[in-house]
MARKE-138488 format. One record per atom (N, C-alpha, C, CB): residue in three letters; x, y, z. Coordinates in steps of 0.05 Angstrom, whole numbers, plus 5000, padded with zeros to 4 digits. Glycine has a CB too. Layout:
// MARKE-138488
ALAXYZ...
//
This chain:
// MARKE-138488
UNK515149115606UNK517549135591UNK519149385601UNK517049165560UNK522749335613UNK522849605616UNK524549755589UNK524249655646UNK525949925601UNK526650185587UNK528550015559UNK528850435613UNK530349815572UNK531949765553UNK530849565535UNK534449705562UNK529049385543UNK528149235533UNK526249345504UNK527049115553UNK524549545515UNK523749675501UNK524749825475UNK523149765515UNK527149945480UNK529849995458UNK530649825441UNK532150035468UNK530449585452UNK531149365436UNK529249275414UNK531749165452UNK526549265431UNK525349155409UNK524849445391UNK522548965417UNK524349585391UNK523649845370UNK526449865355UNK522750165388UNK528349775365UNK530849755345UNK531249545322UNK533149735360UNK529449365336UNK528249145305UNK527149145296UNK527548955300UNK525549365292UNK523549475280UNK524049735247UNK522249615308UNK525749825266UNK526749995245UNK528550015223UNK527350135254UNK528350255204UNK530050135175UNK532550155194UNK530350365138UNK533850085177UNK537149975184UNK538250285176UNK538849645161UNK540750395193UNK541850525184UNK544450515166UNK541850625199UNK544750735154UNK546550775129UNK549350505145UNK547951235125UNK550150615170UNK553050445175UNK552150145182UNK555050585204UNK548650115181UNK548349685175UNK547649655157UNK546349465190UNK547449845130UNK547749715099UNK549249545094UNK548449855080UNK552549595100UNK554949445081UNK553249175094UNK559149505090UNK553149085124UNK553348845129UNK551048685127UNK554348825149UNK547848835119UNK546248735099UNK546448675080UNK545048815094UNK547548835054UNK548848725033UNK549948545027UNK549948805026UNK551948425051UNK553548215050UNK551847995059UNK556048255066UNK550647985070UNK548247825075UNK545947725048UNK546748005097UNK544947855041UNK543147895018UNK545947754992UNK541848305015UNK547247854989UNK549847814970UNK550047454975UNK553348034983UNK550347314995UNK551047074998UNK549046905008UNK552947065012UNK546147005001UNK544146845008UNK542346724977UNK542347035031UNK541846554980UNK540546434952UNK537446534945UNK540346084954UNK536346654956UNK534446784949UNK535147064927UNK533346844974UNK537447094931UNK537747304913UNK538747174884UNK539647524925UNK538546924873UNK538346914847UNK535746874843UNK539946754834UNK534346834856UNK530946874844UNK530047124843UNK528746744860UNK531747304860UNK530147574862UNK530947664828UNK531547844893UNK534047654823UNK536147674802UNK533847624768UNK539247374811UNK533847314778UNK532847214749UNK529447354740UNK532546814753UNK527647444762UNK525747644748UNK526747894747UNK523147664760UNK527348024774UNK527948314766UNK529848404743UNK529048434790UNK531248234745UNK534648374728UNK534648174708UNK538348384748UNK533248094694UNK533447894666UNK535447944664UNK531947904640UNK537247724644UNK539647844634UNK542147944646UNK538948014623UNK541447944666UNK544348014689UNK545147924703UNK544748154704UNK547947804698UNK549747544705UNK548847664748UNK554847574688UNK548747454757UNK548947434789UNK550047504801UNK549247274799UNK551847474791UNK555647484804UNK555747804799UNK559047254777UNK554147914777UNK555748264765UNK552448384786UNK555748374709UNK550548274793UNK549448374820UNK550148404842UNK548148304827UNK550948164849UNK551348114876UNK554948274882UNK550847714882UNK556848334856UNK558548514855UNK557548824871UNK559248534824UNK555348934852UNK554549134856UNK553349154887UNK552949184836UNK551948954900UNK550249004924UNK553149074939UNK548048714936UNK554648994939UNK556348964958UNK558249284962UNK558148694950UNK558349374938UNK559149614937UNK557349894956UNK559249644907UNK554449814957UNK551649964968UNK552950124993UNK548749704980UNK552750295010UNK554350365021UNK551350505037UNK556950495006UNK550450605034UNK547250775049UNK544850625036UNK546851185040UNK541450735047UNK540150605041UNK539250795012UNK538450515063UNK539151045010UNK539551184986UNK541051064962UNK540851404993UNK543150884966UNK544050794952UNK543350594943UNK545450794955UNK541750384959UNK540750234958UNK538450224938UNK540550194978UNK536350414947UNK534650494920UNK535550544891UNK533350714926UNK537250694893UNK537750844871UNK539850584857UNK539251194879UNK540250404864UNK542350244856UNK539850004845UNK545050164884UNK538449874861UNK536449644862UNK534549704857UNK536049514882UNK532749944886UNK530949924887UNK528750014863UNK530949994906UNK529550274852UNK528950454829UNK529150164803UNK531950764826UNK531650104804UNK530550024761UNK529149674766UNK535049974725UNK528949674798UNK527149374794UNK524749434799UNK527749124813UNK523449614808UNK520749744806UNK520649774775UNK520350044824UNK522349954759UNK521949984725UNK521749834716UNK523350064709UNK522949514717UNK522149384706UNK519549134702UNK523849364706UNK518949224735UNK517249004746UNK513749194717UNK516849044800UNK515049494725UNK513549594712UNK512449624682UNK514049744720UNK515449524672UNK514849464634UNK514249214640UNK517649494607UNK514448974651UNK513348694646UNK510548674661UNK515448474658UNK509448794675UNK506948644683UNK504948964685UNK507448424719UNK505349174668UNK502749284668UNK503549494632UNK501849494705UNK501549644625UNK502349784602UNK503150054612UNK500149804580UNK504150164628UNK504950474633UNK504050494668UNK502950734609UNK506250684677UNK505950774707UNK505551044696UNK508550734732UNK503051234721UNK503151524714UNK503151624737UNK501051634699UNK503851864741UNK502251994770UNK502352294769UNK503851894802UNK501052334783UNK501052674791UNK499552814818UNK499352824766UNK500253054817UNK499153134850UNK501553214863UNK497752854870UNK503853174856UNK506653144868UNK506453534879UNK509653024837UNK505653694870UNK505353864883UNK504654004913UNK504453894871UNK503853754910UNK500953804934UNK503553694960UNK496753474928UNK506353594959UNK507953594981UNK509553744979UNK509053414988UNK509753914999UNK511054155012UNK514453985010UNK509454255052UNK516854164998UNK518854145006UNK520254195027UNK519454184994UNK522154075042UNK523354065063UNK522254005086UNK524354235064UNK519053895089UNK518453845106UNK516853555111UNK517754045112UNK516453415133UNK515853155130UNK513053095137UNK517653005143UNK512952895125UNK509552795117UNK508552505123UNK509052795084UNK505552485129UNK505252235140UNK503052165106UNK503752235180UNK503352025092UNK502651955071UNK501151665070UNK504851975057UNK498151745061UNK496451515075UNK494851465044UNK494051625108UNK494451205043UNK493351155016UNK491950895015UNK495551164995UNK490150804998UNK488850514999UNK490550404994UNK486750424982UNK489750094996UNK491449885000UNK490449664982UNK491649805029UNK491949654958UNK491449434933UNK492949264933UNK491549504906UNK495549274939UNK498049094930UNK499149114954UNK499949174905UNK499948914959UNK502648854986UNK505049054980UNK504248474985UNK505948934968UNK509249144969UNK508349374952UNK512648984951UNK507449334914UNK508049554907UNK505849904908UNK508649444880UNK503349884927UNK502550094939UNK505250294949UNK500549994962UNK506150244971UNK508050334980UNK510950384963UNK508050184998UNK510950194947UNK513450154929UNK513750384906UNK513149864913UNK511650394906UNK510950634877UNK510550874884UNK508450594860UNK509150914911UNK510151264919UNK513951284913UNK509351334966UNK515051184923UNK518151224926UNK518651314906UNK520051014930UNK517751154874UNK517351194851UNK517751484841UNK515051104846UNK514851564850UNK514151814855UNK515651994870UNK512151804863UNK516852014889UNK518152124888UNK521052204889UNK517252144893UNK522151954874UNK525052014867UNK525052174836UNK526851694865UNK521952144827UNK522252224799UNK521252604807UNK519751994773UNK520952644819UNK519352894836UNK522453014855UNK515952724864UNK523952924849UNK526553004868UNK526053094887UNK528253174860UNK524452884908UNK524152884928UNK525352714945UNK522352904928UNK526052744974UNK526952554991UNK524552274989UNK527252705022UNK525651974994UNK524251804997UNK522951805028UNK525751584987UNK521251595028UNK520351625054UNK520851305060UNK517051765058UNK519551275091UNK519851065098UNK516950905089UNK520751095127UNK517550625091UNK514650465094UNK514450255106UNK513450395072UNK511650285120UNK510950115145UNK510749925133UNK508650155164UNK510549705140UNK510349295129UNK509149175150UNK513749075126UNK507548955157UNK506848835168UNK509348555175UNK504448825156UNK509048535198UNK511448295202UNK510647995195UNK512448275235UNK508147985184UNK506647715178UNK507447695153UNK503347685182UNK508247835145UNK509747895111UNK512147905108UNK509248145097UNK514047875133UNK516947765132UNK518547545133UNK517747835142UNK517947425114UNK517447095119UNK520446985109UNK514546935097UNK522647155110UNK525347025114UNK527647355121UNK526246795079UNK529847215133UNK532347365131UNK532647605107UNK534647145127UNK532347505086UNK533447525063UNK531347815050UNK533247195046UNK528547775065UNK526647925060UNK526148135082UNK524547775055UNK527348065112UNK527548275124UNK529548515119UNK527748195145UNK532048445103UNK534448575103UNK533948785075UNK537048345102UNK532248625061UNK531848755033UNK530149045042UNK529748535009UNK527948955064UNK526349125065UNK527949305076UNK524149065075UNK528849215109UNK529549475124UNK532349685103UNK530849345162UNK533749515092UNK535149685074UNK533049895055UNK536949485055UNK530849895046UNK529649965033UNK527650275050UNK528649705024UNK528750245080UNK526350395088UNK524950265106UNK524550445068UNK524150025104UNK521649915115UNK522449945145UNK520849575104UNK520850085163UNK519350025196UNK517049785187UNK517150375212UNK517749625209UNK516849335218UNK513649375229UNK519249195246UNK511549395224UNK510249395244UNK508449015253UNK508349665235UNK509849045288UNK508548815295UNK504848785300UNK510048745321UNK504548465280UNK501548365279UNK501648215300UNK500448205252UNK499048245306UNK497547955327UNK498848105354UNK499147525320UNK498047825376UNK499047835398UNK496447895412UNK501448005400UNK496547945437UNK493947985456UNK493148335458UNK494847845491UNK491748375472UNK490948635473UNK492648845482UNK489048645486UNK494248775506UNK496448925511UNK498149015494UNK497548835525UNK499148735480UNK500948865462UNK500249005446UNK502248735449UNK498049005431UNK497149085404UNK497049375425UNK493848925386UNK496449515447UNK496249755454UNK498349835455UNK495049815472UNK500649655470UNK502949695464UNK504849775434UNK503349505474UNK503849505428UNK504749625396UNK504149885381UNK503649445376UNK501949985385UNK500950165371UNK501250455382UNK498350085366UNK502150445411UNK503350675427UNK507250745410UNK503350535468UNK507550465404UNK510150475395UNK510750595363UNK511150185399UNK507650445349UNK508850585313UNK507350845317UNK507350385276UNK505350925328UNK504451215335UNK507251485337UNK502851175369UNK508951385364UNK512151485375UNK513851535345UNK514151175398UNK513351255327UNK515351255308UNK514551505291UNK515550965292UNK511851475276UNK510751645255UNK511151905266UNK507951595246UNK510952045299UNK510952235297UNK515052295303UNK508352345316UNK515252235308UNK518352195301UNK519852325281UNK518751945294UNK519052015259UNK519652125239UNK518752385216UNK519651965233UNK516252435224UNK514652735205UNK516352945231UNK509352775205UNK516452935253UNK517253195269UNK521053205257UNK516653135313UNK521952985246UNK524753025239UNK524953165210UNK526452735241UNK522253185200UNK522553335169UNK522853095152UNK525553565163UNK522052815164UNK522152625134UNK519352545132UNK524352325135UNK519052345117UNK516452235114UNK516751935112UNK515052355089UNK514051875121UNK513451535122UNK510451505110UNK513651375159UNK510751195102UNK507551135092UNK506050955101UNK507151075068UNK503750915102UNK502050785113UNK499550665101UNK501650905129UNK498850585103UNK497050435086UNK494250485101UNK497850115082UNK491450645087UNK488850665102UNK488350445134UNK486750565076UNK488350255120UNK487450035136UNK490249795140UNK484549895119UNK488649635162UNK490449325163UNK489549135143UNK490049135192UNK491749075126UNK490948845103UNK489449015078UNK488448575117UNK489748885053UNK487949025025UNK486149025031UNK487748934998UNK484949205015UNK482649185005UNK481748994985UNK482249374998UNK479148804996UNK478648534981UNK476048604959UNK477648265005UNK474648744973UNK471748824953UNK471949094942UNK468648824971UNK474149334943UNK475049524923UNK473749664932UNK474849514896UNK471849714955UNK470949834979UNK472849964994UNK469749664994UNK474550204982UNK476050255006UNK475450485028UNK478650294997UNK477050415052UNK475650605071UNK477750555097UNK472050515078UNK478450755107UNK481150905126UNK479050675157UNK481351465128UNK481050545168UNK479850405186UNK480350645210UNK481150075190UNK478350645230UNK478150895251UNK481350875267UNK475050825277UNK481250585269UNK484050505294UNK485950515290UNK484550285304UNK486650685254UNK488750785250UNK489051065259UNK489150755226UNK487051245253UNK487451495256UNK487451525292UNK485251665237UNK485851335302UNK486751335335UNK488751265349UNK485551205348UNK490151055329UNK492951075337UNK494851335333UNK494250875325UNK494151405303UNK496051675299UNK496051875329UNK494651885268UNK492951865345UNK493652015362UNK495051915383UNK491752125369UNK495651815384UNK497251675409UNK499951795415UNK497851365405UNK501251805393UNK503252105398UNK503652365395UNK504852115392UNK506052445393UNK506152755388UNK504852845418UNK504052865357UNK505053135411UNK504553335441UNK502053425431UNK506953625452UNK500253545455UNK497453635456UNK495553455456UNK496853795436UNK493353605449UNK490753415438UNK491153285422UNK488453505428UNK489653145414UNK489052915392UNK488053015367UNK486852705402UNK488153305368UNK487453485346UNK491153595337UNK484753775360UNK491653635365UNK494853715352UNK496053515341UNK497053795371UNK495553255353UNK497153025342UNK497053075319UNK496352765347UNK495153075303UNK493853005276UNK494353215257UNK490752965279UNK494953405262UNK495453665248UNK498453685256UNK493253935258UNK500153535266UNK503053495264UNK504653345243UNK503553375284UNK501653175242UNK503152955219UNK503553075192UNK501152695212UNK502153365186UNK502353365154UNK500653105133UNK505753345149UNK498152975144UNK497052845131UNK497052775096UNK495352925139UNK498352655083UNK497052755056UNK496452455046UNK499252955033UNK494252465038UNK493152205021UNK493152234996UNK490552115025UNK493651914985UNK493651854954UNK492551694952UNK495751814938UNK491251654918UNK490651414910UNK490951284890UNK488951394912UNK492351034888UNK494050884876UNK491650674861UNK496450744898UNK491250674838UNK489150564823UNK490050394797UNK487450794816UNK489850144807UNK490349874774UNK488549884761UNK490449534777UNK488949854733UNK486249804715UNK485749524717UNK486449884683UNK487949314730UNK486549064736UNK488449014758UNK486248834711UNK485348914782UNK486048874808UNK488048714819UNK484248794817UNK489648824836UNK492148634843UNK490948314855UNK494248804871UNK491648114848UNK491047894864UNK488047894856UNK491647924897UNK485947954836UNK483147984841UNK482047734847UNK481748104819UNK483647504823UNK481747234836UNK483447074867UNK481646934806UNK485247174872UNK485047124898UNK483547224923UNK486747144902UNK482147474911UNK481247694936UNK477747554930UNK481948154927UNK477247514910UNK474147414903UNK474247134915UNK473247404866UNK476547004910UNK476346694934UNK476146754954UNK478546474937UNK477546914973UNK477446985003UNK474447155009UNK480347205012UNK474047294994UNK470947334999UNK468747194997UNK470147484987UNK468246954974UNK466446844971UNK466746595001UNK466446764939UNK469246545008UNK469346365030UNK468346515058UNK472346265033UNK469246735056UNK467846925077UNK465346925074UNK468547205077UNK463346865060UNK460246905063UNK460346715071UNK458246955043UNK461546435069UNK459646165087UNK461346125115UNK459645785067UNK463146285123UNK464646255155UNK466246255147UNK464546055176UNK468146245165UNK471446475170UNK474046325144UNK473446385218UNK474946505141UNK476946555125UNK479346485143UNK476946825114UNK480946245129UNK483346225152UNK486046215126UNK482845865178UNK488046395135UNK489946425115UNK491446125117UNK492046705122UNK493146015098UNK494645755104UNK497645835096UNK493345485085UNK499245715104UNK502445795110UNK502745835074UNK505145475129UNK504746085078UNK505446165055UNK504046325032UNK506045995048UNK501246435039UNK498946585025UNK500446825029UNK495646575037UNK501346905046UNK502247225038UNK504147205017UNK503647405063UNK506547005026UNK508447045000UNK507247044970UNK510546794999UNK505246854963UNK503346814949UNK502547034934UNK501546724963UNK501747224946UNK499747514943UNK501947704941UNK497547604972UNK504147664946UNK505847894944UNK507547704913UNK508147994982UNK509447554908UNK509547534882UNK507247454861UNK511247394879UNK504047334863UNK502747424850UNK501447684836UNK501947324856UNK502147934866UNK501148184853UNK503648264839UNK499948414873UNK505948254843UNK508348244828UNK507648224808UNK510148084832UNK507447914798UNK508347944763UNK505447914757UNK510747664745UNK503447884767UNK500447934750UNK499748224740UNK497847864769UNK499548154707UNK499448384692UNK497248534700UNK499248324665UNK497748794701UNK495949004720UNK494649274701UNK498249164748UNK495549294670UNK494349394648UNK496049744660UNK490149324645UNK493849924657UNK494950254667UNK495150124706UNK491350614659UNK497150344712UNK497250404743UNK497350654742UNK499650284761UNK496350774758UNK496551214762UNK496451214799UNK491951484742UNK498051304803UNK497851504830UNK497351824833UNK500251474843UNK495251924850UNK494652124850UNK495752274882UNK491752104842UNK496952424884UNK497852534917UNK495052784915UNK502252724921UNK493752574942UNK492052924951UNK492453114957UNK490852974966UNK491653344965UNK491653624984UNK492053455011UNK488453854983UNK494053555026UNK493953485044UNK491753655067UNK496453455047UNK490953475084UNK488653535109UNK489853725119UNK487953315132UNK487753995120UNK489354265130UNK487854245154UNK489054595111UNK489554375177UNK489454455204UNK485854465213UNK491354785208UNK485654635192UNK482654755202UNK480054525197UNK481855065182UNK481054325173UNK479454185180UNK479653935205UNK478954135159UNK482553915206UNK481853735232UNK480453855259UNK484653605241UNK481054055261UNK479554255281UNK477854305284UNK479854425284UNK476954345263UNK472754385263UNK471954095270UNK470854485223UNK473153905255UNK472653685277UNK472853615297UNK473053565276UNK474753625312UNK474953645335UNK473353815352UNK476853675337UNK471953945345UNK469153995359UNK467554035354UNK468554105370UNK467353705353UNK464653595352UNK464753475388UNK464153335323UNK462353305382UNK461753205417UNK463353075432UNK459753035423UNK464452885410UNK466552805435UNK468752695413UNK465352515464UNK470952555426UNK472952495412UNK472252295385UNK474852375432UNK471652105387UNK470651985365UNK469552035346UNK469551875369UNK468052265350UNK466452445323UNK469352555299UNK464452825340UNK470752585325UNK472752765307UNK475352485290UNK474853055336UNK475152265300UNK476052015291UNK474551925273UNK476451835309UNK472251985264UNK470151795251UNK470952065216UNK465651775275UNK471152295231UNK471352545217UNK474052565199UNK471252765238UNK475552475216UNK478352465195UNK478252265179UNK481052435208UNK477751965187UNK477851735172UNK476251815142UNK476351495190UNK473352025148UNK471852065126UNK473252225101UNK469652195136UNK474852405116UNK476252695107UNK477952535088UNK478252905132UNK479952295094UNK481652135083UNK480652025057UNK482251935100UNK478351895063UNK476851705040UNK476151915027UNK474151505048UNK474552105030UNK473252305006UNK475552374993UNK471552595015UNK479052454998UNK480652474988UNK481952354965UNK481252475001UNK481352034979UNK482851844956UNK480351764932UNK484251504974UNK477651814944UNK475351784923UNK476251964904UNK472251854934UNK476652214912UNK475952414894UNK479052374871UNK475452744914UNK480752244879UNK482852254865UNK483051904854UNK485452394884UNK481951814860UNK482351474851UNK481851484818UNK479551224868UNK483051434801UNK483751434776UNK481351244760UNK486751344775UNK479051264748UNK477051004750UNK478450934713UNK472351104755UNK478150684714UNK479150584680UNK475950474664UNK482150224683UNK476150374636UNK474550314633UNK473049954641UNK474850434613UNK475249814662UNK474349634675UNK472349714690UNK475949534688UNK472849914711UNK471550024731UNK468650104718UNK473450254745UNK468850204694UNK465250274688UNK463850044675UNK464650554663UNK465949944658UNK464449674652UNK463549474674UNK466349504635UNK464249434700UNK463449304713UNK461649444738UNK465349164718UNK461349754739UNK459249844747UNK456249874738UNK459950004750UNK457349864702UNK454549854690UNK453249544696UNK454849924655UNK454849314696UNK454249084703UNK452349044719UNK456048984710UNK453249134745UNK452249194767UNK450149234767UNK453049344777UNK450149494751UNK447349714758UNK445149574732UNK448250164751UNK445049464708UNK443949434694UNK443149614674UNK442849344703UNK444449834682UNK444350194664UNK447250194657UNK443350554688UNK446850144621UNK449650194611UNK449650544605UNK450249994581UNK450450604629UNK450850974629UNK452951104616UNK451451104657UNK455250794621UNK457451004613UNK458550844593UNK459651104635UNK457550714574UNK458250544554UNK457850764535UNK456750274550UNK459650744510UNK459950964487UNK461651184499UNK456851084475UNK462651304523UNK463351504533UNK466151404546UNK461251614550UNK465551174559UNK468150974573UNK469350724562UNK467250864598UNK467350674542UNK467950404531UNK466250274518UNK468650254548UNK467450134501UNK466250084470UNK464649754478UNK469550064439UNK462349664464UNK461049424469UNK463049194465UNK458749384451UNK466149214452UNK467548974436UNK469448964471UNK469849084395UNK469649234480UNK471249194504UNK470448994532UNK471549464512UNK467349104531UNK466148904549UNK465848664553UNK464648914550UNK465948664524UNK465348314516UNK468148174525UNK464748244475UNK470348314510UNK473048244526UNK473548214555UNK474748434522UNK472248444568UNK472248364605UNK471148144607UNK470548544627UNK468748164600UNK466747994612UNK468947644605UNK462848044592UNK469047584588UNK471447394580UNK473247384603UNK473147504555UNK475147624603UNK476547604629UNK476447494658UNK476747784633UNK474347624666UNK472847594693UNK472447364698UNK470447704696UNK471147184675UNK469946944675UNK473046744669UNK467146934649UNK475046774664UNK477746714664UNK478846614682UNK479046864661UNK478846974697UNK479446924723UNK478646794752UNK479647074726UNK476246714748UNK473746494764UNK474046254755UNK470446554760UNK475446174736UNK474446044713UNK476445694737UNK476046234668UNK478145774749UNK479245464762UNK479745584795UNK482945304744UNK476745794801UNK476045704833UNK474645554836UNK475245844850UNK474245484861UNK472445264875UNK469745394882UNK473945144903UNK467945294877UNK465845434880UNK462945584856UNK467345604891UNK461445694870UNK459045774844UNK460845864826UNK456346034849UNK460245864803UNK461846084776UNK460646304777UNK461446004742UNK457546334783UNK456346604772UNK456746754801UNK452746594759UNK456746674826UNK456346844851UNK460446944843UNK454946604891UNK461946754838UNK465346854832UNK465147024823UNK467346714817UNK463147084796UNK463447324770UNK462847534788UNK461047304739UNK460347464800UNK459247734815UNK461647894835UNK456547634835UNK461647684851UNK464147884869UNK466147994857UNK465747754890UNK466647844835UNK469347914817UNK468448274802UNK469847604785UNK465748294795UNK465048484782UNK463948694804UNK463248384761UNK463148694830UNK463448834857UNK466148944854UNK463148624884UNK468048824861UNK471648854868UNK471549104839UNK474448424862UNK471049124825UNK471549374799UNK470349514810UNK470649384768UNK467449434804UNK465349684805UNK464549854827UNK463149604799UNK466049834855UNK465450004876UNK468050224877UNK464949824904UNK469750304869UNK470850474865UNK468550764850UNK473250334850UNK467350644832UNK465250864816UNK463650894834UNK463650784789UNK462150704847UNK460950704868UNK461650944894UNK461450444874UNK463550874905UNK464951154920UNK465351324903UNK467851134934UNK466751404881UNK466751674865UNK464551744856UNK468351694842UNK462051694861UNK459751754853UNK458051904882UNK458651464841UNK459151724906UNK457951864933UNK458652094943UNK458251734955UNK460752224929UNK462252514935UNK460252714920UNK465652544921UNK458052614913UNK456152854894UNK456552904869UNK456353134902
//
């Protein structure tokens, strides 16, 4: 690929700037997807007095603060009982950050830092998307107005090195310009509530920036969070894709992402809390970095990440009720939750299994895995 070619595609990749809002808007404004977006987000609000307003949007700041902001609020009074967060300290003003966190929900992981920090009067950041998740016009324009960098899935090995030399360039880009972008631990959610920073992210992070692969990494301003539902986004979809994974391969079928992204939408999600970590200071990426060889110090950050979001992952009393399950030691019953509550999960769980295909009791189980390993990791930190 040469030089210009190259420009090109990394220019479809990225958010749109402030002067290709108006003509997104006008786009989005005259496309029919936006009375469906209209009729959940904005109950009650004539089409015509939206699609007025989009058109007025003028930057992507505006864009949030116009759309993006009170349709997150509301997504938030209809499908859970309260958003919380804290930690907001823990980011340094005026300077930019690479913000890495598990991965529960398709859009609103990422959707709800912004949250955070428009209410924190902080600059927004950007967020990465997967392009297997842009499944029309109407949804690319929303996003890149919103922020979103594109990052390209699949393809052969080249590309993917290619690709990943390219969102590496971007992230350090954007943290060396004083803004921030987000990223998600791994590729794809987390299905068994097992979460854990895949290595071939933090090896990509080194791929740019100047120096070692220790400077890379200590350029970014690391800071991890962890974004925690008291009921799992998508859970009986994530317990079907697992239980099919124990007898051979899992194959997605057209239209499952859209699927998973308005089912974690409007499926009621009870408390949500985000926690912002301490961000990864210099010295510890450095002491890692010598160790024996490069990979120690990749295996070392990925760990540094996870002990982060463990130590801050918000556990509800789902999460102990279905660890005690687990374990057969009700430890934390009377302290986390009352016997009338369990009995209620347990109801639930069995609900939510209740019209898959497949055993009922091996469904419950994975279903009650997907809670109970969050305690599980907050328990391995000592």
């Amino acid at each position: 690929m040469n030089t210009v070619q190259e420009e090109t595609a990394v220019d479809s990749l990225r958010p749109y700037t402030d002067a290709e809002i108006p003509a997104a808007m006008k786009r989005m404004a005259n496309d029919p997807t936006l009375g469906e977006m209209v009729a959940f987000a904005f109950p009650g609000i004539p089409l015509e007095a939206v699609r007025e307003k989009l058109l007025q949007v003028r930057s992507a700041d505006g864009f949030q603060q116009a759309f993006v902001q009170p349709m997150l609020e509301n997504i938030i009074r209809k499908s859970s009982t309260g958003f919380t967060f804290g930690g907001e300290e823990h980011i340094a003003r005026g300077e930019g950050h690479l913000f890495v966190s598990d991965h529960r929900d398709i859009v609103l992981d990422g959707a709800l830092l912004q949250l955070v920090l428009l209410y924190a009067g902080l600059p927004t950041s950007e967020i990465t998307f997967g392009s297997n998740l842009i499944s029309s016009g109407f949804v690319e324009d929303f996003g890149r107005s919103n922020k979103m960098y594109k990052i390209i899935r699949g393809g052969s090995g080249r590309d993917l090195v290619r690709n990943s030399h390219i969102l590496s360039d971007h992230i350090h880009e954007v943290v060396g310009s004083g803004k921030s972008i987000w990223i998600s631990q791994r590729d794809g959610r987390t299905k068994d509530g097992d979460d854990k920073t895949d290595q071939g992210l933090v090896k990509m992070l080194t791929m740019g920036g100047a120096g070692s692969p220790a400077d890379a990494l200590t350029g970014l301003n690391i800071v991890p969070f962890a974004v925690s539902y008291e009921y799992e986004s998508c859970d009986s979809l994530k317990a079907r894709e697992l239980y099919i994974k124990r007898r051979g391969t899992y194959e997605k079928v057209p239209g499952e992402d859209l699927r998973s992204i308005v089912t974690g939408v409007k499926q009621p999600k009870g408390a949500i809390h985000i926690q912002i970590c301490p961000p990864l200071r210099p010295d510890e990426i450095e002491g890692l970095a010598a160790g024996e060889s490069g990979n120690d110090m990749i295996r070392g950050v990925a760990s540094l990440i996870d002990r982060r979001i463990y130590a801050a992952y918000r556990l509800f009393p789902t999460n102990y009720m279905a660890y005690d399950m687990r374990s057969g030691v009700n430890a934390y019953e009377g302290e986390q939750y009352g016997p009338q509550q369990r009995e209620e999960f347990v109801a639930y769980l069995k609900g939510r299994v209740a019209g898959l295909d497949g055993d009922a009791d091996e469904l419950f189980d994975i279903m009650v895995d997907i809670y109970a390993n969050p305690v599980k990791n907050k328990l391995s930190l000592g």
